[in-house]
DRENROKE-60663 format. One record per residue (C-alpha): residue number from 1; residue in three letters; z, y, x. Coordinates in steps of 0.05 Angstrom, whole numbers, always signed. Each point is the difference from the previous one (the first is absolute). Example, Ala and Ser with C-alpha at 12.3 -4.5 7.8 and 13.67 -1.06 7.14 Angstrom:
# residues 2
+-------+-------+--------+--------+--------+
: zakol : rovex :     zz :     yy :     xx :
+-------+-------+--------+--------+--------+
:     1 :   ALA :   +156 :    -90 :   +246 :
:     2 :   SER :    -13 :    +69 :    +27 :
+-------+-------+--------+--------+--------+
END
This chain:
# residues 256
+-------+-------+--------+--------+--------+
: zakol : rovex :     zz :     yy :     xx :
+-------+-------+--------+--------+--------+
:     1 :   UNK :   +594 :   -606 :  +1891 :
:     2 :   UNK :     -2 :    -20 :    +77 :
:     3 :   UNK :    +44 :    -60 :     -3 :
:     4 :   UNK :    -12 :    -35 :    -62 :
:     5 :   UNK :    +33 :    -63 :     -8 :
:     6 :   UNK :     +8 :     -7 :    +63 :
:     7 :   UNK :    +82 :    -35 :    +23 :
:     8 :   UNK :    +31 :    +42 :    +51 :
:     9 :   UNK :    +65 :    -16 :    +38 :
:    10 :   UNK :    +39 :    +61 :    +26 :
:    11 :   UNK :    +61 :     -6 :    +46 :
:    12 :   UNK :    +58 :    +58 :     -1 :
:    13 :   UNK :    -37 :    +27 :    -65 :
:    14 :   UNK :    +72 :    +17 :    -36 :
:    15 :   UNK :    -10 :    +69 :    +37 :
:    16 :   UNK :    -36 :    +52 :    +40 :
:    17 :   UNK :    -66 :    -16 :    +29 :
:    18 :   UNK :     -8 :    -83 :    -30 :
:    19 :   UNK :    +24 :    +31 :    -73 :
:    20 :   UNK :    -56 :    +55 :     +7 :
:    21 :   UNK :    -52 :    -59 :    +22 :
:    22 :   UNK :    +21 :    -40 :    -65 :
:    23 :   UNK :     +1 :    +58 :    -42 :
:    24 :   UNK :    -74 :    +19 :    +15 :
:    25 :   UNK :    -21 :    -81 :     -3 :
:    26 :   UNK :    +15 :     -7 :    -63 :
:    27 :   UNK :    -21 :    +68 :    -23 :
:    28 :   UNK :    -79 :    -30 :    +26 :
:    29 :   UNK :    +10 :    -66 :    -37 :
:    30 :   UNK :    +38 :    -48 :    +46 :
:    31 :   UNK :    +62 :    -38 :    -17 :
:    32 :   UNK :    +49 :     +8 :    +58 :
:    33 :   UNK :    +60 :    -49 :    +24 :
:    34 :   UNK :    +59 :    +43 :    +13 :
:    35 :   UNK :    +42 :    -13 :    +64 :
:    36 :   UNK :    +53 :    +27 :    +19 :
:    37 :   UNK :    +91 :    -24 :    +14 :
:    38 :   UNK :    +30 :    +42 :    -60 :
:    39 :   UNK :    -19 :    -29 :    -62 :
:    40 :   UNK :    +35 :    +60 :    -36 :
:    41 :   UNK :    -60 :    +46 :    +34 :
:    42 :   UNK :    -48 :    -49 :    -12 :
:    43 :   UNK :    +19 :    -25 :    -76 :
:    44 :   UNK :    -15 :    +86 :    -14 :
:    45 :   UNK :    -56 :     +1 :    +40 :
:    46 :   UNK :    -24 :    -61 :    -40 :
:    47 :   UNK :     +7 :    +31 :    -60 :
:    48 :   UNK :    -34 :    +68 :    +12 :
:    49 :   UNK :    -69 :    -32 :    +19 :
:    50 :   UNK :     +8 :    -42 :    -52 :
:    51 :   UNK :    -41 :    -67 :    -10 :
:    52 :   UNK :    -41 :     -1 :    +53 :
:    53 :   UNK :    +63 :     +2 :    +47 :
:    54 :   UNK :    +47 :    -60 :    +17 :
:    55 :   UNK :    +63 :     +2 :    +48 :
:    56 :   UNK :    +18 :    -52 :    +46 :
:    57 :   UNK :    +73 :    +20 :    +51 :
:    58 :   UNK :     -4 :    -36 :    +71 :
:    59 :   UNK :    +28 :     +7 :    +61 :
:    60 :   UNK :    -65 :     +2 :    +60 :
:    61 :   UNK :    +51 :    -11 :    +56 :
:    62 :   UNK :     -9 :    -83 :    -33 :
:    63 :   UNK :    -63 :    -25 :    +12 :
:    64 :   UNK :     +0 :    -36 :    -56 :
:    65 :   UNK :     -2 :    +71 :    -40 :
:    66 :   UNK :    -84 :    -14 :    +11 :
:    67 :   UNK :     -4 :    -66 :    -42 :
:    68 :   UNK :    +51 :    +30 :    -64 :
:    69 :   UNK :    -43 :    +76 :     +2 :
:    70 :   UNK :    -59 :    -43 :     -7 :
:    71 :   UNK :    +14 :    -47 :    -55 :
:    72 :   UNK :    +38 :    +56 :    -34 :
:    73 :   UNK :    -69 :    +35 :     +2 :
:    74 :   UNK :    -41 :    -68 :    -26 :
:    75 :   UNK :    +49 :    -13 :    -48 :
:    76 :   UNK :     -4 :    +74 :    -32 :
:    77 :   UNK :    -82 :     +5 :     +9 :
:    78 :   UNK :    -22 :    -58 :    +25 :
:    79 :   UNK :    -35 :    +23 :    +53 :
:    80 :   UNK :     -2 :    +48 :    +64 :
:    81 :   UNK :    -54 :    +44 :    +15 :
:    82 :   UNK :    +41 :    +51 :    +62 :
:    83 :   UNK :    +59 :     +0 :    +32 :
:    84 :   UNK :    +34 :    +77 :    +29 :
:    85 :   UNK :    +53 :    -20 :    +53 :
:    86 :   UNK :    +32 :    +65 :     -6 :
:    87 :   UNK :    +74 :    -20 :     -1 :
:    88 :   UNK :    +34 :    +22 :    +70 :
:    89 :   UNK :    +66 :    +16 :    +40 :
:    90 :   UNK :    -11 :    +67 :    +11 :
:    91 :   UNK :    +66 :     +5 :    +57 :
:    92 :   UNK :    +21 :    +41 :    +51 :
:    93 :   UNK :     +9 :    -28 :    +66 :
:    94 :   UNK :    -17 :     +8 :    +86 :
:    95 :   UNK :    +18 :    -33 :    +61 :
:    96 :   UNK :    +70 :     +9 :     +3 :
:    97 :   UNK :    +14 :    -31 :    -70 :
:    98 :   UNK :    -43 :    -46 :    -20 :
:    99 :   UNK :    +19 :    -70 :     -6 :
:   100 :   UNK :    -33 :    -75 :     +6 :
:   101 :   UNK :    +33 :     -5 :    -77 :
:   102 :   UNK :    -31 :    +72 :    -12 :
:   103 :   UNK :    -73 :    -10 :    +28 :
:   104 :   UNK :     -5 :    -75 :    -45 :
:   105 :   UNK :    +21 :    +36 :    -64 :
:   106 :   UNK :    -53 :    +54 :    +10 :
:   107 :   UNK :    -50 :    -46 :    +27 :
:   108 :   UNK :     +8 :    -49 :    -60 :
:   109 :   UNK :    -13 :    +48 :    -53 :
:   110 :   UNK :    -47 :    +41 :    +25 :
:   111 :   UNK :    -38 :    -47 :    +36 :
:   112 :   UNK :     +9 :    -68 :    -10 :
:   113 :   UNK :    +10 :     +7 :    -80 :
:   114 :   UNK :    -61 :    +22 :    -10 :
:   115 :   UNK :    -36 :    -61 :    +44 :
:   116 :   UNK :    +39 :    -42 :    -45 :
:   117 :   UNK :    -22 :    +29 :    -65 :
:   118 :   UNK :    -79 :     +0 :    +25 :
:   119 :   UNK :    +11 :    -71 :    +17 :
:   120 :   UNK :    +33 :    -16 :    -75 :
:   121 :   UNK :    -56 :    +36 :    -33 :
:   122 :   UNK :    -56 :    -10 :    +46 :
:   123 :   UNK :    -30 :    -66 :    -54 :
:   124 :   UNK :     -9 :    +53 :    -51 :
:   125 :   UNK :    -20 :    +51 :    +44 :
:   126 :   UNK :    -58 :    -36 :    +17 :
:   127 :   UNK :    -16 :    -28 :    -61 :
:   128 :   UNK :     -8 :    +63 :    -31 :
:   129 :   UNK :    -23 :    +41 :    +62 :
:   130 :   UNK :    +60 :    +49 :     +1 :
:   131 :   UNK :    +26 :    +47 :    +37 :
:   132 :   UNK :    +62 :    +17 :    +50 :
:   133 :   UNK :    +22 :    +67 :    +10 :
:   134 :   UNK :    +51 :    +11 :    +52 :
:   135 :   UNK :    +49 :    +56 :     +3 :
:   136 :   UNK :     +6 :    +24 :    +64 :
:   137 :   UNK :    +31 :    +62 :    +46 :
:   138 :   UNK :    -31 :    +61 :    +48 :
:   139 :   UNK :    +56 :    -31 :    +37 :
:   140 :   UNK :    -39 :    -64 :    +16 :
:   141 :   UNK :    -29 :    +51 :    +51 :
:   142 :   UNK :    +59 :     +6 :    +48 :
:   143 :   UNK :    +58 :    +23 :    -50 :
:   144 :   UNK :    +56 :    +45 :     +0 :
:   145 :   UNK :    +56 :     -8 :    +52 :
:   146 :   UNK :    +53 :    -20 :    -55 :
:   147 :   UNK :    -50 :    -50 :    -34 :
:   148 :   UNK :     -5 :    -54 :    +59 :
:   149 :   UNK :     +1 :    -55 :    -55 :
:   150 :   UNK :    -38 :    +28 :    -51 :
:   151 :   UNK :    -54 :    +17 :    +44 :
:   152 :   UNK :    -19 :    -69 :    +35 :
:   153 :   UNK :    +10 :    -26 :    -70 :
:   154 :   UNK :    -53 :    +47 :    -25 :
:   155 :   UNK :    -46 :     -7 :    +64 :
:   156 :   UNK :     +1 :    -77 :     -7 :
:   157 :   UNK :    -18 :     +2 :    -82 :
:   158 :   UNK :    -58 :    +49 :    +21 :
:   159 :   UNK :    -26 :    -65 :    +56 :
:   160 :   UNK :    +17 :    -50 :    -60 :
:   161 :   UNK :    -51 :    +40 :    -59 :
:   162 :   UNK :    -56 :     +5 :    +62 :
:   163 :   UNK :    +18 :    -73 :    +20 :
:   164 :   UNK :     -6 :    -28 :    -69 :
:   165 :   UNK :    -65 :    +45 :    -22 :
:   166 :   UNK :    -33 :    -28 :    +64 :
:   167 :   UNK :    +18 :    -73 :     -9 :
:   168 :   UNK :     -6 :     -9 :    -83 :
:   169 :   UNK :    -61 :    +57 :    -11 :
:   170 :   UNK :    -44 :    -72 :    -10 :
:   171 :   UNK :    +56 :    -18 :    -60 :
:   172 :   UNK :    -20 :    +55 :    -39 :
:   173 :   UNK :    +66 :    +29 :     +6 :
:   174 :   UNK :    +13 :    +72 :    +24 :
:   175 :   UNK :    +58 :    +32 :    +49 :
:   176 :   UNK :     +2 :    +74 :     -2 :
:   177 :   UNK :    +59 :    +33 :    +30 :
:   178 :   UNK :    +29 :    +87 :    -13 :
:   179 :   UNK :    +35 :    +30 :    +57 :
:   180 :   UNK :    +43 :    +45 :    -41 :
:   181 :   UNK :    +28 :    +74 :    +28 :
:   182 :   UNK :    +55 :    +34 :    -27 :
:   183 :   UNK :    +10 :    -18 :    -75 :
:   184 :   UNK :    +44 :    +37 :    -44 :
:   185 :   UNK :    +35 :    -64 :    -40 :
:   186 :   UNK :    +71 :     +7 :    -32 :
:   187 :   UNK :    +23 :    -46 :    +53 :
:   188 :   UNK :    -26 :    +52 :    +56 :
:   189 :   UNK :    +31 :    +63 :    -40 :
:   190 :   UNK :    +64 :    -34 :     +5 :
:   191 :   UNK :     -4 :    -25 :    +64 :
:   192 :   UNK :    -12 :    +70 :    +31 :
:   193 :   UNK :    +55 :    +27 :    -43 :
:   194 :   UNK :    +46 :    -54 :    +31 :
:   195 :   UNK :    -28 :    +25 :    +65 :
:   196 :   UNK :    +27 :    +68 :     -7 :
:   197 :   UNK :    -60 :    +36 :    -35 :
:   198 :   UNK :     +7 :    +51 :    -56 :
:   199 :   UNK :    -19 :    -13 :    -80 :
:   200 :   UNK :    -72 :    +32 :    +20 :
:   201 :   UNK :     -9 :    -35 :    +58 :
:   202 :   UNK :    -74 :    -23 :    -27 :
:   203 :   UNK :    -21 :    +80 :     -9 :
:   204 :   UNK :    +28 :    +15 :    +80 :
:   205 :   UNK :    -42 :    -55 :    +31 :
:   206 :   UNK :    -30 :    +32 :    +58 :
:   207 :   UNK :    -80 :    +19 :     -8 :
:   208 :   UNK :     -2 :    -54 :    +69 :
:   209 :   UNK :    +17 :    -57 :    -48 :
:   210 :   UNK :    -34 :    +28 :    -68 :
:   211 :   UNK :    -59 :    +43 :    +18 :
:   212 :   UNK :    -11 :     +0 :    -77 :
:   213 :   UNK :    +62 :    +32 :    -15 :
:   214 :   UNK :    +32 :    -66 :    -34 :
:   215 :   UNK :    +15 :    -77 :    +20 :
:   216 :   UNK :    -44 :    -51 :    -33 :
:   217 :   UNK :    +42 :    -31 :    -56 :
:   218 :   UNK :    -16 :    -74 :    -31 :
:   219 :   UNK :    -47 :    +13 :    -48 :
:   220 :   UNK :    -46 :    +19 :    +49 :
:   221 :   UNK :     +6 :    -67 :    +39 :
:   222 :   UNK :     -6 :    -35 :    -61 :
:   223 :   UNK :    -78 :    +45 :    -18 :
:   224 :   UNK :    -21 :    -30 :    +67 :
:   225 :   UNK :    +21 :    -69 :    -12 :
:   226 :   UNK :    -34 :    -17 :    -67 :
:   227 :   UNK :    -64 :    +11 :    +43 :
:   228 :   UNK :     +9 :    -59 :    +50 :
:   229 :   UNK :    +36 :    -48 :    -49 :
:   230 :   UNK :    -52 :     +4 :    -44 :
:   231 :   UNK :    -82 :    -25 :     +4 :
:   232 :   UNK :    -18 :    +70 :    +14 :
:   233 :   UNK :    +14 :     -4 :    +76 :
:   234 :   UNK :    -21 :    -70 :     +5 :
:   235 :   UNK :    -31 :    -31 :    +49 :
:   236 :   UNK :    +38 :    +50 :    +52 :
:   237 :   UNK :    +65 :    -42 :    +42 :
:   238 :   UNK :    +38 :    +17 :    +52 :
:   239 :   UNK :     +4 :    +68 :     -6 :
:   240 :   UNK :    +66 :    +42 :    +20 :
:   241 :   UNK :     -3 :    +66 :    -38 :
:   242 :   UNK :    +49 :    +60 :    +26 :
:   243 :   UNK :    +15 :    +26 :    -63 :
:   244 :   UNK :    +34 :    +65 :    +40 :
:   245 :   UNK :    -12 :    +78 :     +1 :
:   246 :   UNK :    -25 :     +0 :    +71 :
:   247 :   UNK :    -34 :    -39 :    +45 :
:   248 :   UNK :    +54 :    -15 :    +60 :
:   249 :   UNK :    -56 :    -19 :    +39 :
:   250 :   UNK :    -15 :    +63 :    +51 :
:   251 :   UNK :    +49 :    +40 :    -43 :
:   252 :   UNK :    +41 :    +46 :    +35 :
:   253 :   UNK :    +52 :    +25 :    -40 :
:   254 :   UNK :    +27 :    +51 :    +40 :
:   255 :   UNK :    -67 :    +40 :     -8 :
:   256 :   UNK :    -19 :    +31 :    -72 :
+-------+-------+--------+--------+--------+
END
């Protein structure tokens, strides 16, 4: 197995993309720290991986959220070997409507959360010359029109896994970052459906945004990311991998 024994803490891991990551950790051998604000979803999740799986419900808009997820995680295993910031606001928003209240919200939780929890488990991390994986966004790039928020948010966690990898590579400790394209979560079926789109949305996506013929879906995230949490990858930092269907560098995607 590819993580054995190794303590992993995984924010938003109750669903989608962080519940595929823990999934596939513990299927090579690690014990994972559940996070995630219903601790209905998270008690079931719990209980299907079984063991090797604790749950722990905070709320990353506190910043004391990064002290309790690591002691939960000490207290459960007693020690932490990777952290995948993966949690995020995933909202709409441009110009006209976003807010100063809006803009912190989004910023603390996809940004500054995950600072926070690095910093909380940094002790361990060097002392057992871990890992960080950060989950990132294509739309670090430039973004979509309606995600003004989401997409500085997602820029400034790509200059914070570069930043770190650059400054802590002589720790021991790792920063690797995935720029993630269009997934195919539950939460991103039902937001398109909420958006107007029909049941079989997924099988109409336009060849422009699936040249395969289908979205990527979690699991396939979550292959990729047993590779750079674990000692396989090692001593590679700082590296931002597009995990996308196309380059959109030089890509024209009016021409075929």
């Amino acid at each position: 197995m590819r993580l054995s024994d190794k303590v992993i803490v995984v924010t938003g891991s109750t669903s989608g993309i962080g519940r595929a990551i823990a999934e596939r950790c513990v299927r090579e051998g690690a014990q994972v720290l559940l996070h995630g604000l219903a601790p209905e979803e998270g008690v079931d999740v719990s209980k299907a991986l079984g063991v090797r799986a604790r749950f722990h419900a905070d709320d990353l808009v506190d910043p004391a959220s990064a002290t309790r997820l690591v002691a939960a995680a000490l207290a459960a295993f007693g020690r932490i070997d990777a952290v995948v910031n993966n949690a995020a606001a995933i909202v709409r928003s441009n110009l006209r409507t976003t807010t100063p209240e809006f803009f912190d919200r989004v910023m603390a939780v996809n940004v500054r959360a995950p600072l926070l929890l690095i910093q909380a488990a940094f002790p361990e991390l060097k002392k057992n010359r871990g890992s960080v994986l950060n989950i990132g966004s294509m739309n670090a790039l430039s973004g979509e029109s309606e995600l003004l928020d989401y997409s500085i948010s997602k820029g400034a966690l790509q200059t914070l896994s570069r930043n770190l990898a650059n400054a802590h590579g002589e720790d021991g400790v790792r920063f690797n970052h995935f720029n993630l394209g269009w997934v195919l979560s539950p939460n991103e079926y039902a937001l398109q459906r909420r958006l107007g789109q029909p049941e079989d949305w997924p099988q109409r996506v336009p060849k422009t945004y699936a040249p395969s013929g289908k979205l990527i879906v979690p699991e396939e995230i979550a292959t990729a990311a047993v590779y750079w949490l674990g000692d396989e990858s090692r001593p590679i930092t700082g590296s931002v991998v597009d995990l996308e269907q196309y380059s959109l560098y030089g890509r024209n995607p009016l021409k075929s």
